[in-house]
Structure formats: structure tokens, C-alpha cells
N, CA, C and O atoms as a CHARMM CRD file, in Angstrom:
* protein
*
  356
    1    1 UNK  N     14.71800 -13.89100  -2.41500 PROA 1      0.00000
    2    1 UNK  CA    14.39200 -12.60300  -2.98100 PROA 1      0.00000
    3    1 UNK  C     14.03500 -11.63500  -1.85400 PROA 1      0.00000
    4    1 UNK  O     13.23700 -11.89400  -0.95300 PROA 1      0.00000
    5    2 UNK  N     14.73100 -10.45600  -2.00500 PROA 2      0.00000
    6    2 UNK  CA    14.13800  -9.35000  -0.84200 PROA 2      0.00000
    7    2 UNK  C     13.18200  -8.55700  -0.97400 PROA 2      0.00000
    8    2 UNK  O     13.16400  -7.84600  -1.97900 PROA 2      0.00000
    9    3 UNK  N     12.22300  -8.47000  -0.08800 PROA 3      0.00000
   10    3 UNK  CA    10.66500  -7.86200   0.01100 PROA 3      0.00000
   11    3 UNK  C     11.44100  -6.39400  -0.73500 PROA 3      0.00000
   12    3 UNK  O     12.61500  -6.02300  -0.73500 PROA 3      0.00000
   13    4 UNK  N     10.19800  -5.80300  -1.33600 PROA 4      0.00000
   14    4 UNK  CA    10.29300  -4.67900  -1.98900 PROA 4      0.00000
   15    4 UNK  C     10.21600  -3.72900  -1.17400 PROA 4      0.00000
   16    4 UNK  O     10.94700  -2.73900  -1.15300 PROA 4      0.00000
   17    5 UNK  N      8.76500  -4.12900  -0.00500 PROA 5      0.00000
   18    5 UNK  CA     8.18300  -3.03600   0.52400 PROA 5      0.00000
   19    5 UNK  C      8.01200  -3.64200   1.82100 PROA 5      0.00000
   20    5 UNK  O      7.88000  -4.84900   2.02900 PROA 5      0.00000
   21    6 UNK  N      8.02600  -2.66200   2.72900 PROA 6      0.00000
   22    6 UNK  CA     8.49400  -3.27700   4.03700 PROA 6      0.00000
   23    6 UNK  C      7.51100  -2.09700   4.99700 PROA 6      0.00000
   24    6 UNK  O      7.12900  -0.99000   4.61800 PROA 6      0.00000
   25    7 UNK  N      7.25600  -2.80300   6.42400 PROA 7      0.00000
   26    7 UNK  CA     6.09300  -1.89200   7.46900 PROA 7      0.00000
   27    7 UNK  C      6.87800  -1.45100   8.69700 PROA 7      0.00000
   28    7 UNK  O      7.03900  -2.19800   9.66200 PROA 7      0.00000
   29    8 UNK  N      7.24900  -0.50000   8.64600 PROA 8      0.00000
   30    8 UNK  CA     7.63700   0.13900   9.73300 PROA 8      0.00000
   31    8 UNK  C      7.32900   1.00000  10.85200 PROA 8      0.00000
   32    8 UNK  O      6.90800   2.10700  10.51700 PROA 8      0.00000
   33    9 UNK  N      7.47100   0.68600  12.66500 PROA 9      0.00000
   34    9 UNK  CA     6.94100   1.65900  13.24300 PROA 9      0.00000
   35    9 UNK  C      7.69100   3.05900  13.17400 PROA 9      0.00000
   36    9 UNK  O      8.88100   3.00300  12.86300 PROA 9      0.00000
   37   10 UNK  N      7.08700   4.42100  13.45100 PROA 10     0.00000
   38   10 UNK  CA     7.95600   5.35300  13.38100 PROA 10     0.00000
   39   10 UNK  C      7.15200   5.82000  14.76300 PROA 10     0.00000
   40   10 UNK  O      5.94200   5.75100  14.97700 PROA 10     0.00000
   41   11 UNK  N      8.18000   6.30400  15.60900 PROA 11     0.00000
   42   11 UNK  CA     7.92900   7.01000  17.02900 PROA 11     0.00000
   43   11 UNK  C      7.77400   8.85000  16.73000 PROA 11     0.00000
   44   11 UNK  O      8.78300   9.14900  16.09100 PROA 11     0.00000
   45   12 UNK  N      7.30100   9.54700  16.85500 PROA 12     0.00000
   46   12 UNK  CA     7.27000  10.85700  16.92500 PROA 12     0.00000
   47   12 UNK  C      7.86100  11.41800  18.58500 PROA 12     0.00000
   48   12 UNK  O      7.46800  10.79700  19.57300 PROA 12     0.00000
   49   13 UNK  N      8.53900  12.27500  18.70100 PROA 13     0.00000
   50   13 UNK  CA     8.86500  13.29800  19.76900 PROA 13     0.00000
   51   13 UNK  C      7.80900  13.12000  20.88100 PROA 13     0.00000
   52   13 UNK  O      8.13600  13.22400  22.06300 PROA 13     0.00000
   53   14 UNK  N      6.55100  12.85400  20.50200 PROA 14     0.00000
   54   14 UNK  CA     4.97300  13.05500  21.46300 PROA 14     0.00000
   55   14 UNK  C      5.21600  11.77900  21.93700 PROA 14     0.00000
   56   14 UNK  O      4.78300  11.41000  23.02900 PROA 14     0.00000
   57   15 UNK  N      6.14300  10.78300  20.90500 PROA 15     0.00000
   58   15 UNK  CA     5.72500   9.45900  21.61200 PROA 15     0.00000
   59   15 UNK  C      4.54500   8.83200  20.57500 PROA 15     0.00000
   60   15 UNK  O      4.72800   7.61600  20.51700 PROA 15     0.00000
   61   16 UNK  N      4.10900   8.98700  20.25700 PROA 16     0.00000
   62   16 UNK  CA     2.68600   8.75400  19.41900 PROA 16     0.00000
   63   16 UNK  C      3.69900   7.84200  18.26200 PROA 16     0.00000
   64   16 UNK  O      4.64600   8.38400  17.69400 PROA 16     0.00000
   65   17 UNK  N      3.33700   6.45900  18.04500 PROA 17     0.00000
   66   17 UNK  CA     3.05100   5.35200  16.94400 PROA 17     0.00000
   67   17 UNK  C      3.04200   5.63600  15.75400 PROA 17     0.00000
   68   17 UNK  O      1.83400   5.87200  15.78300 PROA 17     0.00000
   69   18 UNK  N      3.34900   5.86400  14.53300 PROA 18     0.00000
   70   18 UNK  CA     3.05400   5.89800  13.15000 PROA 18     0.00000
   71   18 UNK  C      3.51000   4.77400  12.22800 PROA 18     0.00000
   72   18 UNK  O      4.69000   4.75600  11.87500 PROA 18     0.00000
   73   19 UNK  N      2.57100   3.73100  11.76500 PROA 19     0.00000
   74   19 UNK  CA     3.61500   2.82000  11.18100 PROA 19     0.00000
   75   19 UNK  C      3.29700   3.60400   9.51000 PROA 19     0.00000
   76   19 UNK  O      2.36700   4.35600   9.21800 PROA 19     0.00000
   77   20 UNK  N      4.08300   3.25800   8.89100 PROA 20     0.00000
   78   20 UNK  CA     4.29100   3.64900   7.22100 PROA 20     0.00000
   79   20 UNK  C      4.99700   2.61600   6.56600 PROA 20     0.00000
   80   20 UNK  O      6.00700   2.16000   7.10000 PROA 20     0.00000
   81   21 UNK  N      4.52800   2.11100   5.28500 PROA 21     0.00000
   82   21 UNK  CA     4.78700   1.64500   4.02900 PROA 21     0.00000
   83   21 UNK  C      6.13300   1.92500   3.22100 PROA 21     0.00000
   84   21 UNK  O      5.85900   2.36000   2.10300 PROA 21     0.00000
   85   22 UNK  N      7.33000   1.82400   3.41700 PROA 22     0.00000
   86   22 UNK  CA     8.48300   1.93600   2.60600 PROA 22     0.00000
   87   22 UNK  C      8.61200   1.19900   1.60500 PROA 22     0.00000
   88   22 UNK  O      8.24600   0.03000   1.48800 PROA 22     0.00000
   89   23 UNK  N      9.04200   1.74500   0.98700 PROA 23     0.00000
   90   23 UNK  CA    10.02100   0.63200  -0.40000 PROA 23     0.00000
   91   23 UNK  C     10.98700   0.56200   0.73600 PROA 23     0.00000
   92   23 UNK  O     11.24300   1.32700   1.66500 PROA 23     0.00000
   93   24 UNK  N     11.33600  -0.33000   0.45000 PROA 24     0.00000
   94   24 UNK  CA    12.81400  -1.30900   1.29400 PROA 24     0.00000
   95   24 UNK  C     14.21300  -0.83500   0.77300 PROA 24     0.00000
   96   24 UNK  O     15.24700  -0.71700   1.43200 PROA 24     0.00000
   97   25 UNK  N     13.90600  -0.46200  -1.25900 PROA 25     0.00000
   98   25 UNK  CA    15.14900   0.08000  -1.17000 PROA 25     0.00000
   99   25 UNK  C     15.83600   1.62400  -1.21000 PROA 25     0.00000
  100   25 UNK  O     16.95800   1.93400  -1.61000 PROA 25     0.00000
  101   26 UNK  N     15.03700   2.26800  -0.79400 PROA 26     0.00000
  102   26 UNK  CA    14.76400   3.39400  -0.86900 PROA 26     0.00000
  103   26 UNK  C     14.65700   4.32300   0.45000 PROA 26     0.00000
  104   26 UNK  O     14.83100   5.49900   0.76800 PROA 26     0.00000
  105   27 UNK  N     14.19300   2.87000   1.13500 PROA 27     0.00000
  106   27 UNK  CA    13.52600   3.76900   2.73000 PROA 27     0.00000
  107   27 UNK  C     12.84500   4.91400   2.33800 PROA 27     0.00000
  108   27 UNK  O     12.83300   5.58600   3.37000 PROA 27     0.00000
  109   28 UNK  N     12.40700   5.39800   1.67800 PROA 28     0.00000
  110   28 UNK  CA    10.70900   6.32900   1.88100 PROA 28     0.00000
  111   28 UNK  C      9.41800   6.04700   2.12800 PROA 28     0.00000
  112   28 UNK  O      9.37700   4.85300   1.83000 PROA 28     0.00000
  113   29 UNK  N      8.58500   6.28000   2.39400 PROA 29     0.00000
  114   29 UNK  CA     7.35400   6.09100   2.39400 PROA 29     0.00000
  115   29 UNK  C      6.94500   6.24100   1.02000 PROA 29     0.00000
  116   29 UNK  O      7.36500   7.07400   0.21700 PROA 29     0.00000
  117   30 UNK  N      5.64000   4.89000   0.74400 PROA 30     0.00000
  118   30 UNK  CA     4.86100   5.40800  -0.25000 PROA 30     0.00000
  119   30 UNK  C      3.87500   6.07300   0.14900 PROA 30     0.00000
  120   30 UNK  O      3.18100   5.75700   1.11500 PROA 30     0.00000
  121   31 UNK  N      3.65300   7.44900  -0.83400 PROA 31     0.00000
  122   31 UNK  CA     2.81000   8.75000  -1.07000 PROA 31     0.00000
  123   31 UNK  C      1.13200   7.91100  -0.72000 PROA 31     0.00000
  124   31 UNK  O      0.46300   7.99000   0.31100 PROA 31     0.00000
  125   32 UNK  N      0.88400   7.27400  -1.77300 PROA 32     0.00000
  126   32 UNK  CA    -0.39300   7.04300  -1.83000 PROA 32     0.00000
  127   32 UNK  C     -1.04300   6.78300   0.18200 PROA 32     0.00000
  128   32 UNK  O     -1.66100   7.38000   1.06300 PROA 32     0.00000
  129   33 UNK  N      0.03600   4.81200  -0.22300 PROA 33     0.00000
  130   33 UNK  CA    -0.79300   4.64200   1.08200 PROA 33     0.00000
  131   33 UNK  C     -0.83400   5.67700   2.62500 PROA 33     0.00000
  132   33 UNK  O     -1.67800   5.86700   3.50100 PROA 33     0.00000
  133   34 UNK  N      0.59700   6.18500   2.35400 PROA 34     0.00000
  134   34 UNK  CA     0.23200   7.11300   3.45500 PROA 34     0.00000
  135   34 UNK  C     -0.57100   8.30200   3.94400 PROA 34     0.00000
  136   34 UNK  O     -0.74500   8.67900   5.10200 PROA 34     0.00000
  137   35 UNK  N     -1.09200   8.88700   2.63300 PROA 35     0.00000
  138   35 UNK  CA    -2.59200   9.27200   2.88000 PROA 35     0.00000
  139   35 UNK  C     -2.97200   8.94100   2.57000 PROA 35     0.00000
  140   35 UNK  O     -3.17800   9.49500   1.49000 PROA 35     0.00000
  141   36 UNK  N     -3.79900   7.56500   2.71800 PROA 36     0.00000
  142   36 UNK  CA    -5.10600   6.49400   2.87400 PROA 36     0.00000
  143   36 UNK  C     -5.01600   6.86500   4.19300 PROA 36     0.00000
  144   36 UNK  O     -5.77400   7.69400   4.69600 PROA 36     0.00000
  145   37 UNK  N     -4.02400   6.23000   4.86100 PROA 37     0.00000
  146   37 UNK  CA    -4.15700   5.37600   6.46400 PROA 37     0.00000
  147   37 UNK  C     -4.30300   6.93800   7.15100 PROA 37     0.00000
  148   37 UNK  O     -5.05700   6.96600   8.12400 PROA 37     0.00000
  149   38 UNK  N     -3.63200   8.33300   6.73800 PROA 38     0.00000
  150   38 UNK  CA    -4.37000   8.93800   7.41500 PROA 38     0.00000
  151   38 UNK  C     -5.32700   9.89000   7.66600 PROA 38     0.00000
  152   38 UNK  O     -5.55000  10.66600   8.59600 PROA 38     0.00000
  153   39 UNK  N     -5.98200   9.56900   6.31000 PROA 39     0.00000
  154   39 UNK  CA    -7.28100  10.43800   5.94400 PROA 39     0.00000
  155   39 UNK  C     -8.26400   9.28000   6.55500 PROA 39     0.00000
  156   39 UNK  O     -9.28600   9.64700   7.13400 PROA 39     0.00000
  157   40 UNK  N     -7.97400   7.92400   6.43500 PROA 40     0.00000
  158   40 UNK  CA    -9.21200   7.16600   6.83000 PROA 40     0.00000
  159   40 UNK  C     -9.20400   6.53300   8.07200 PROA 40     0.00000
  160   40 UNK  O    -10.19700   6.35600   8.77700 PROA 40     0.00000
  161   41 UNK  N     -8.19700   6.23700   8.29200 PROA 41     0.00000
  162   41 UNK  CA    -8.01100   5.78700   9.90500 PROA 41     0.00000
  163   41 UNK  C     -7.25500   6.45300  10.98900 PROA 41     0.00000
  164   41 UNK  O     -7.63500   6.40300  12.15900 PROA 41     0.00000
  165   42 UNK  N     -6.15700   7.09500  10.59900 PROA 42     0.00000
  166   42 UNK  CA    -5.97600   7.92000  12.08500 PROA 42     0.00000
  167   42 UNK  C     -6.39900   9.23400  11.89500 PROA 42     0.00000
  168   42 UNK  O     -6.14800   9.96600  12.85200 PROA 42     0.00000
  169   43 UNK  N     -6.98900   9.77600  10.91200 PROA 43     0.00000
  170   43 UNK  CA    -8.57800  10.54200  11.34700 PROA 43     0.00000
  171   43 UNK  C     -9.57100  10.45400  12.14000 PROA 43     0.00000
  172   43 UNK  O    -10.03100  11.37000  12.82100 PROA 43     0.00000
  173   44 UNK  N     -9.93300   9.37500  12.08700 PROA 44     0.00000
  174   44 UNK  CA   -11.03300   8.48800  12.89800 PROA 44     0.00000
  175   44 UNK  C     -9.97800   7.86200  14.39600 PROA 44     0.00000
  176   44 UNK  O    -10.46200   6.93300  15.04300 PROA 44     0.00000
  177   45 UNK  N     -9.15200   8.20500  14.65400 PROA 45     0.00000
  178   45 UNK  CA    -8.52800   7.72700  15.76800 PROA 45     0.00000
  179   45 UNK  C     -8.42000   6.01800  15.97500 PROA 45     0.00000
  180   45 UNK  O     -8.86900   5.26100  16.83600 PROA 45     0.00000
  181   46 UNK  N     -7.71200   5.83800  14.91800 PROA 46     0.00000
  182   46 UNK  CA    -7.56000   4.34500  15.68200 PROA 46     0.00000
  183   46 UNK  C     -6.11300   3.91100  15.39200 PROA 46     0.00000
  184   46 UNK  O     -5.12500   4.40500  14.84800 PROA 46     0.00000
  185   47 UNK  N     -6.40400   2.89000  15.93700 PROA 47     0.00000
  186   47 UNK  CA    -4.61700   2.60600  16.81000 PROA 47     0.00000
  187   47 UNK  C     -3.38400   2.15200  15.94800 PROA 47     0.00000
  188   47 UNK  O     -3.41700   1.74300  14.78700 PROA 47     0.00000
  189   48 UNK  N     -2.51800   2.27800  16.59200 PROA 48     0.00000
  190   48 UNK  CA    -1.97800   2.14800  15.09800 PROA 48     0.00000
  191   48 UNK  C     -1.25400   1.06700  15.02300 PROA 48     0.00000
  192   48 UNK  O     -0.33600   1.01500  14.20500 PROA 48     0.00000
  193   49 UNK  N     -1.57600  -0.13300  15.97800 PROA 49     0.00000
  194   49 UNK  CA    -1.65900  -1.98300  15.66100 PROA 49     0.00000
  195   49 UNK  C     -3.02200  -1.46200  14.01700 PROA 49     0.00000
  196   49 UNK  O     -2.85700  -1.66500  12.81400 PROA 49     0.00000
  197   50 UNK  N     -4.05600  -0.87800  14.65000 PROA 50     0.00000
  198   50 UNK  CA    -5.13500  -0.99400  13.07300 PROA 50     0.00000
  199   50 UNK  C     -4.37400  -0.86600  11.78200 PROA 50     0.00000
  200   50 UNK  O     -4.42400  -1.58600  10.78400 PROA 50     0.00000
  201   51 UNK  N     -3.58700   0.31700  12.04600 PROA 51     0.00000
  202   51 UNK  CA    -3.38700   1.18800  10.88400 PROA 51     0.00000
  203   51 UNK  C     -2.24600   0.47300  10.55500 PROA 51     0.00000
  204   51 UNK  O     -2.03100   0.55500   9.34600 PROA 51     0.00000
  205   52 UNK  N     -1.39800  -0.22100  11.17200 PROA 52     0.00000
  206   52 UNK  CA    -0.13200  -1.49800  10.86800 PROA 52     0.00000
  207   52 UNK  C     -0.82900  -2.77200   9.85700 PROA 52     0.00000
  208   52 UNK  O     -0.23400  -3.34500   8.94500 PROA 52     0.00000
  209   53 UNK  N     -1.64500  -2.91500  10.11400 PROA 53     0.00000
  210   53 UNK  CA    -2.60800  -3.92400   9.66800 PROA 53     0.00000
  211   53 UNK  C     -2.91500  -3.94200   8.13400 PROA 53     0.00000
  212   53 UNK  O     -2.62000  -4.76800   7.27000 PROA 53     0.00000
  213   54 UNK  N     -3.73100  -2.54500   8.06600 PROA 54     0.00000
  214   54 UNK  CA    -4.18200  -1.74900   6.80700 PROA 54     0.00000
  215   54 UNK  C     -2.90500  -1.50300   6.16400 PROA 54     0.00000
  216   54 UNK  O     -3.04200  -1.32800   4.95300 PROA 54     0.00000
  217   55 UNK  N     -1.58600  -1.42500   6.61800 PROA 55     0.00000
  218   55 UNK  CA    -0.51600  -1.41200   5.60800 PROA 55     0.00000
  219   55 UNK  C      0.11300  -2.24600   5.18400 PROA 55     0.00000
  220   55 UNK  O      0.88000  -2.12400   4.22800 PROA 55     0.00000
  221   56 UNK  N     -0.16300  -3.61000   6.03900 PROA 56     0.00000
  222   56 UNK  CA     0.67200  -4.72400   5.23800 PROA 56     0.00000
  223   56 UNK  C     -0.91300  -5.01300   4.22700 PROA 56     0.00000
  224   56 UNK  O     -0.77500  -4.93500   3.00600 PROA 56     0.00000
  225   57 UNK  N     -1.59600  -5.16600   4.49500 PROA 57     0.00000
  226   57 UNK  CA    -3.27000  -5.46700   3.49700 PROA 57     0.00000
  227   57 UNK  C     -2.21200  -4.80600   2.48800 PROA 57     0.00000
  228   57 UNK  O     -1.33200  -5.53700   2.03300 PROA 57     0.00000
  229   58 UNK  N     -2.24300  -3.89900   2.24000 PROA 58     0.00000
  230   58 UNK  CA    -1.58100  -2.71600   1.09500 PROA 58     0.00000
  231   58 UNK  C     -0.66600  -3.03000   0.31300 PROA 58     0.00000
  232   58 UNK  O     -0.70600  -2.70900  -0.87500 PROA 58     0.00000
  233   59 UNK  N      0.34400  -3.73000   0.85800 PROA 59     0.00000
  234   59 UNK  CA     1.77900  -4.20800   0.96600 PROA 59     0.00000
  235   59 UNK  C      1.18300  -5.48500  -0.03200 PROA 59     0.00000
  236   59 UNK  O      1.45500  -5.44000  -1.23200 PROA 59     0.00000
  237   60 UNK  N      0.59700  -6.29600   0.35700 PROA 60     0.00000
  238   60 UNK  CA     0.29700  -7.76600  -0.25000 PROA 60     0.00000
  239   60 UNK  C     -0.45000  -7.07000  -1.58000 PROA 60     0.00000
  240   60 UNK  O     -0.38200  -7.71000  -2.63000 PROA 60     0.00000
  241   61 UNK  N     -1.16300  -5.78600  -1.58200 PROA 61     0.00000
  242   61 UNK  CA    -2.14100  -5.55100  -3.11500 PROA 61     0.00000
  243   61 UNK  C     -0.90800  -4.91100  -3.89500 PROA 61     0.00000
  244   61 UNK  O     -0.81300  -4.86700  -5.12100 PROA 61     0.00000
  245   62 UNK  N     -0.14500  -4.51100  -3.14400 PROA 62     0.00000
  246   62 UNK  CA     1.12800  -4.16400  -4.05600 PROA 62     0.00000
  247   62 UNK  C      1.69300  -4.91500  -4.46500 PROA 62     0.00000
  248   62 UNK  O      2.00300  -4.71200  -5.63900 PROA 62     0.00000
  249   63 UNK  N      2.20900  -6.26400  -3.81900 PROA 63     0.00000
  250   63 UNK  CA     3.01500  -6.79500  -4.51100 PROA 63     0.00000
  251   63 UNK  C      2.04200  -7.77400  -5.60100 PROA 63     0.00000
  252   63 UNK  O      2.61300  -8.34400  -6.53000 PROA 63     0.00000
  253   64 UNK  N      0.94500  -7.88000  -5.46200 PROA 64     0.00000
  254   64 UNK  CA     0.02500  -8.61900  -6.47900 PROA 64     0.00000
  255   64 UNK  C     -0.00800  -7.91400  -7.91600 PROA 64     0.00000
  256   64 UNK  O      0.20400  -8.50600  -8.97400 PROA 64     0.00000
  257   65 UNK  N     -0.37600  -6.25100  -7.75600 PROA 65     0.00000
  258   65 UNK  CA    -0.39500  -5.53700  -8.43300 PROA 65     0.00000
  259   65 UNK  C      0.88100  -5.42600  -9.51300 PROA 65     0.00000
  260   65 UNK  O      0.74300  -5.20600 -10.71700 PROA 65     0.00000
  261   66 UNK  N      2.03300  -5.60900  -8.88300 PROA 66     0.00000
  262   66 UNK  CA     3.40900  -5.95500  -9.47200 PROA 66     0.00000
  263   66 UNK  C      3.16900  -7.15900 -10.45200 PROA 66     0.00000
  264   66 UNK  O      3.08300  -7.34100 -11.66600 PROA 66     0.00000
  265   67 UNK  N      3.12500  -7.67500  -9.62500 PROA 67     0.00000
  266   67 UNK  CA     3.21900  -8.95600 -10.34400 PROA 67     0.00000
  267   67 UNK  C      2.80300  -9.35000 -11.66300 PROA 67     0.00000
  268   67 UNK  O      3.36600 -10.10100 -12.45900 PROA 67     0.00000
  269   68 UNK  N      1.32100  -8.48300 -11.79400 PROA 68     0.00000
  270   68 UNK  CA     0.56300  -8.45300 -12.86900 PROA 68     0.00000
  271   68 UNK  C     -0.52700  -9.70900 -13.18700 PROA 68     0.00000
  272   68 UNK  O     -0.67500 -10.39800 -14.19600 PROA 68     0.00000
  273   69 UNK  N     -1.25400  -9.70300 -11.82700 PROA 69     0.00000
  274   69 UNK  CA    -2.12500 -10.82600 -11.71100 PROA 69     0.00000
  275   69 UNK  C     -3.57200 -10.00300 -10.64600 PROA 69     0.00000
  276   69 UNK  O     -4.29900 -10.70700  -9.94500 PROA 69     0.00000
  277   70 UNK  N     -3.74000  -8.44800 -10.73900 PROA 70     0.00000
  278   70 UNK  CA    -4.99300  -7.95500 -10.44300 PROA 70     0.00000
  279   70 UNK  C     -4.62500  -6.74600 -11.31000 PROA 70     0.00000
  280   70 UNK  O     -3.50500  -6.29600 -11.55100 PROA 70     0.00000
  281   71 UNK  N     -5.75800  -6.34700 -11.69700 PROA 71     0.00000
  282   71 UNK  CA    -6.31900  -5.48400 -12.82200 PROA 71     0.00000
  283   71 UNK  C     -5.85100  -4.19000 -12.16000 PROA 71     0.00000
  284   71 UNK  O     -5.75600  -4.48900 -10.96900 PROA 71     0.00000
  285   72 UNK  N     -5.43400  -2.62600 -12.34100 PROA 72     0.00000
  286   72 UNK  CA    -5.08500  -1.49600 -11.73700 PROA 72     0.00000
  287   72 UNK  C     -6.86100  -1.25400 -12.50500 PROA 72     0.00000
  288   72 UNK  O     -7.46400  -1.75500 -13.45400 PROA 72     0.00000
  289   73 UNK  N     -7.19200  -0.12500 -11.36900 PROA 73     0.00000
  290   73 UNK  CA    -8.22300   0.46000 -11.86800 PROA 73     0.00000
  291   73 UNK  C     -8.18800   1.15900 -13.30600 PROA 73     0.00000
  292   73 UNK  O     -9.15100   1.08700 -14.07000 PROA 73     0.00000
  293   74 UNK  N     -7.07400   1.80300 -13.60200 PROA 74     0.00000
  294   74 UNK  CA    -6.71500   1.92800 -15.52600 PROA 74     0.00000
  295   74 UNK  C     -7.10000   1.16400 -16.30100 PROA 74     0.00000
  296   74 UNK  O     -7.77200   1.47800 -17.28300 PROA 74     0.00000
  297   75 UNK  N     -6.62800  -0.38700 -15.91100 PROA 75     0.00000
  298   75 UNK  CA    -6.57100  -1.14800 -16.82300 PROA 75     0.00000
  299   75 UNK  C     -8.10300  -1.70100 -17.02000 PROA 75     0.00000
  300   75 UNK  O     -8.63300  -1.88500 -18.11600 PROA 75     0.00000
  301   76 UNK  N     -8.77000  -1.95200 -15.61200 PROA 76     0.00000
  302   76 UNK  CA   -10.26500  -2.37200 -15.83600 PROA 76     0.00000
  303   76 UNK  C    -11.06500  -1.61200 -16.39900 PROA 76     0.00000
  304   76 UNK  O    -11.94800  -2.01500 -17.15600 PROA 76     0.00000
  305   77 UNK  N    -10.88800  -0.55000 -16.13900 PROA 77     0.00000
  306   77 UNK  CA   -11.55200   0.63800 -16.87000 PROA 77     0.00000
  307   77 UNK  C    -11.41000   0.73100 -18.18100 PROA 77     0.00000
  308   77 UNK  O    -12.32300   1.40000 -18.66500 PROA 77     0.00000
  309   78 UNK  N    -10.42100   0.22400 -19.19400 PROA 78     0.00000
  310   78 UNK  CA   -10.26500   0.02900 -20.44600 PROA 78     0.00000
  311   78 UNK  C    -10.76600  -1.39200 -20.95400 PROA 78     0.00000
  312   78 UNK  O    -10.52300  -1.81100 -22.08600 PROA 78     0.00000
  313   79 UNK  N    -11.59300  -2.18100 -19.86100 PROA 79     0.00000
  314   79 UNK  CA   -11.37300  -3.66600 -20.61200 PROA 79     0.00000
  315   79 UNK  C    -10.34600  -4.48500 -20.51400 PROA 79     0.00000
  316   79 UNK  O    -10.62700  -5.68300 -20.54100 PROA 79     0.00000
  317   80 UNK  N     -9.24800  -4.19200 -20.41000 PROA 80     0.00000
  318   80 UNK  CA    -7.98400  -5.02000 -20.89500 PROA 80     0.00000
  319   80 UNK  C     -7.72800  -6.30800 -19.80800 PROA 80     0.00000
  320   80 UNK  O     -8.13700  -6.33900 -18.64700 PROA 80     0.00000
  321   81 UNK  N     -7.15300  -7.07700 -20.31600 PROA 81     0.00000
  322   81 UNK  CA    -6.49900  -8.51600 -19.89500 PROA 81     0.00000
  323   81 UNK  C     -5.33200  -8.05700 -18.95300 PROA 81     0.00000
  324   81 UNK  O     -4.31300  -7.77400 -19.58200 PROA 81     0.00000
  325   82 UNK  N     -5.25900  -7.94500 -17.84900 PROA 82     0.00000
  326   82 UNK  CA    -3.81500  -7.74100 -17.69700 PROA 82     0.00000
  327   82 UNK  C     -2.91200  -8.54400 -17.88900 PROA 82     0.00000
  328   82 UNK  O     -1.86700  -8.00000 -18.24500 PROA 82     0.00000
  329   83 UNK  N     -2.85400 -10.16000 -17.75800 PROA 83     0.00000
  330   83 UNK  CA    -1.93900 -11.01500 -18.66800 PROA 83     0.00000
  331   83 UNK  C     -1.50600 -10.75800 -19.77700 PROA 83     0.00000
  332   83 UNK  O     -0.40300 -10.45900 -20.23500 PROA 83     0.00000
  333   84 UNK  N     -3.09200 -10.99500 -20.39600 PROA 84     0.00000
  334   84 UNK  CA    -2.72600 -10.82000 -22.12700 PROA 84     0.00000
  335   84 UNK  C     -2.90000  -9.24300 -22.73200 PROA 84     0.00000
  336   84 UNK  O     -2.84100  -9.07900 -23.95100 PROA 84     0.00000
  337   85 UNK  N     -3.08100  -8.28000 -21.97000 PROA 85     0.00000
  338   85 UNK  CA    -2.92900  -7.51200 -22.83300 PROA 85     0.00000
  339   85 UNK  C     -3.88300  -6.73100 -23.36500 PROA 85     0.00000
  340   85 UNK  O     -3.78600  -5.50600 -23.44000 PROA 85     0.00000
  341   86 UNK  N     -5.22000  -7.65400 -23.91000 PROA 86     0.00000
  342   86 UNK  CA    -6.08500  -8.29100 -24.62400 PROA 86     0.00000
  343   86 UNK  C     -7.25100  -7.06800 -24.36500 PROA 86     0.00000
  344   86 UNK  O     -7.92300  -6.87600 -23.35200 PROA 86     0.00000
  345   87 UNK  N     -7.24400  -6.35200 -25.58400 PROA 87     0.00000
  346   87 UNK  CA    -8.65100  -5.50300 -25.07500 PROA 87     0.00000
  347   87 UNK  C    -10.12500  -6.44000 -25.10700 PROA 87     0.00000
  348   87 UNK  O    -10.46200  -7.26000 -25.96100 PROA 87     0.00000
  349   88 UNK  N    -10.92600  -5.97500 -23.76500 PROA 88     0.00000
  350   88 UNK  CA   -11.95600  -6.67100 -24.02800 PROA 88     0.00000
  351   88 UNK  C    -13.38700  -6.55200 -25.00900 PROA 88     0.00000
  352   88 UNK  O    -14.26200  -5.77400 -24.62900 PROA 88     0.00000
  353   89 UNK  N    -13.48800  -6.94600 -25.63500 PROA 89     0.00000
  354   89 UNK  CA   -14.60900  -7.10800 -26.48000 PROA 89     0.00000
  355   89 UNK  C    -16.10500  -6.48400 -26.44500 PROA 89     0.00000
  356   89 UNK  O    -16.92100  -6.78700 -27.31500 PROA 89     0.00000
């Protein structure tokens, strides 16, 4: 099976490092994580082996999140089962 989402370095003109979060089949960046990593970490200047790091972390809650085996903040917020469905009580 082929990864959905894939970590890529991107070089800028300056030379300067950017890795970003693609869908694989799409080649774009995803919106979200890419302002996470740079409102919270290359704000704060750090390197971007860090900020490579913080995107596969991302990458693995995504594909969990897919899967349908961790709760989206929606769904916890309603109670619900994400297996079953199941509002909670």
C-alpha cells in the first residue's frame, strides 16, 4: 500500500530548509500542519531536522486519525465512540 502522506525537504532561493507535509497524491502541502510548524517552531527558530521531526509526529496522527482508531477533537467533544459510533452516555 502507498503512504498517503509523505515529508519533504523544500530548498528556498536563500538556501534556507523547509520540510512540509504532502499528500503523496496530490503533491501539496497540508494547510493545517503547515501552519503549526510555522507559527510554533520556525517562529521560535529552530532547525528544520526539528521541524522534519514534528511532521512525520503529524504524519503518524494522520494516518491514525484515518484510520479511525483516535477520537478528532469533534468527535470527543460530542461523546461519541469513534468505532462504534456510539454516543456517550
Amino acid at each position: 500500500m502507498a503512504e498517503r502522506y509523505t515529508v519533504r525537504n523544500t530548498v528556498f532561493e536563500s538556501g534556507e530548509r523547509f520540510p512540509l507535509l504532502l499528500d503523496a497524491r496530490t503533491g501539496m502541502p497540508l494547510f493545517d500542519p503547515t501552519v503549526f510548524v510555522i507559527s510554533e517552531f520556525r517562529a521560535r527558530n529552530r532547525a528544520s531536522a526539528t521541524i522534519e521531526q514534528v511532521l512525520r509526529a503529524l504524519k503518524v496522527t494522520h494516518k491514525i486519525i484515518q484510520r479511525g482508531t483516535l477520537a478528532t477533537c469533534s468527535t470527543a467533544a460530542k461523546g461519541a465512540n469513534v468505532k462504534s459510533g456510539v454516543q456517550a452516555a
